[in-house]
C-alpha positions in Angstrom: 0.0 0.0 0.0 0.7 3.5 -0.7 -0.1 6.7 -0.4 -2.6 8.0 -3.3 -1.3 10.7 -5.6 -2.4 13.9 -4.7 -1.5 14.5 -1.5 2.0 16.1 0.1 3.4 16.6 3.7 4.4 20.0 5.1 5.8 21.5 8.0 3.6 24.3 8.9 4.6 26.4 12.3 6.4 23.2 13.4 3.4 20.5 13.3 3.7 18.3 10.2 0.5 18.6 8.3 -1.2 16.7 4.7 -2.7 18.6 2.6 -4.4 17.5 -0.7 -3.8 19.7 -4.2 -4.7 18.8 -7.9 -7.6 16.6 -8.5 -7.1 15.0 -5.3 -8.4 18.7 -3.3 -11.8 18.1 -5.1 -12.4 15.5 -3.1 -10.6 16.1 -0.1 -10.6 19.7 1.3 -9.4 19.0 5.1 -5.8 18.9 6.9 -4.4 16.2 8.3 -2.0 16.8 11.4 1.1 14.7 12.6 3.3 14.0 15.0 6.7 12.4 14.6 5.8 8.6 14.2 2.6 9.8 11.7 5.7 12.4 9.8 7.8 9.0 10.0 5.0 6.6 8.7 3.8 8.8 6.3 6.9 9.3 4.3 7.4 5.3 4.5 4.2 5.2 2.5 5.8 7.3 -0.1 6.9 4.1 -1.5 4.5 0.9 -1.1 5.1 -1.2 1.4 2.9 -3.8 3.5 2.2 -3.5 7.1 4.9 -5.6 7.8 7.5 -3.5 7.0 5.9 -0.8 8.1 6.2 -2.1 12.1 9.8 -3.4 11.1 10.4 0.5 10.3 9.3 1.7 13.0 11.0 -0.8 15.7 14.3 0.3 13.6 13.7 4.1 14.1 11.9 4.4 17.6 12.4 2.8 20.7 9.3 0.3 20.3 7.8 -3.3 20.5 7.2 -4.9 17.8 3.8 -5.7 19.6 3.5 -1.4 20.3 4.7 -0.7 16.8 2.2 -3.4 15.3 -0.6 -1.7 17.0 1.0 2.1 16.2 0.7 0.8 12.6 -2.5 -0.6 12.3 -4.3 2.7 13.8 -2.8 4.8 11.3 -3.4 2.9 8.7 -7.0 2.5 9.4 -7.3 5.9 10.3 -5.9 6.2 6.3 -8.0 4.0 4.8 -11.1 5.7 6.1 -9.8 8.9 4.9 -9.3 7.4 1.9 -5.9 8.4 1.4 -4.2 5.3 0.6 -3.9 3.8 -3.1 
């Protein structure tokens, strides 16, 4: 999985926020906000990869469990796929 086309990450007055453009801001008109892990998972996506290596990321980069980052991963993922942000 990946993130769709359409959408770019931005530091804004030091919070990391999405923001759609092109065809993509038809359909999506909000703002997404981040923190370091979303900032860190987000650019992950900018390639595809599987929830898998996803967690394995994120155990690399952070000071995690594999059973924290698992469940790290699978909320923001969901919370992407009911945004409908991912392709």
């Amino acid at each position: 999985m990946k993130i769709k086309d359409g959408f770019m990450l931005r530091k804004v007055g030091g919070q990391y926020v999405v923001v759609a453009f092109g065809e993509a801001s038809r359909s999506f008109n909000g703002i997404i906000r981040l923190n370091e892990t979303g900032k860190f998972l987000w650019e992950q996506l900018s390639a595809d990869k599987s929830e898998e290596e996803l967690r394995k990321a994120l155990t690399e980069e952070y000071d995690v469990t594999g059973a924290q980052a698992a469940t790290d991963v699978a909320e923001f993922v969901g919370a992407l796929k009911k945004a409908a942000l991912l392709a």
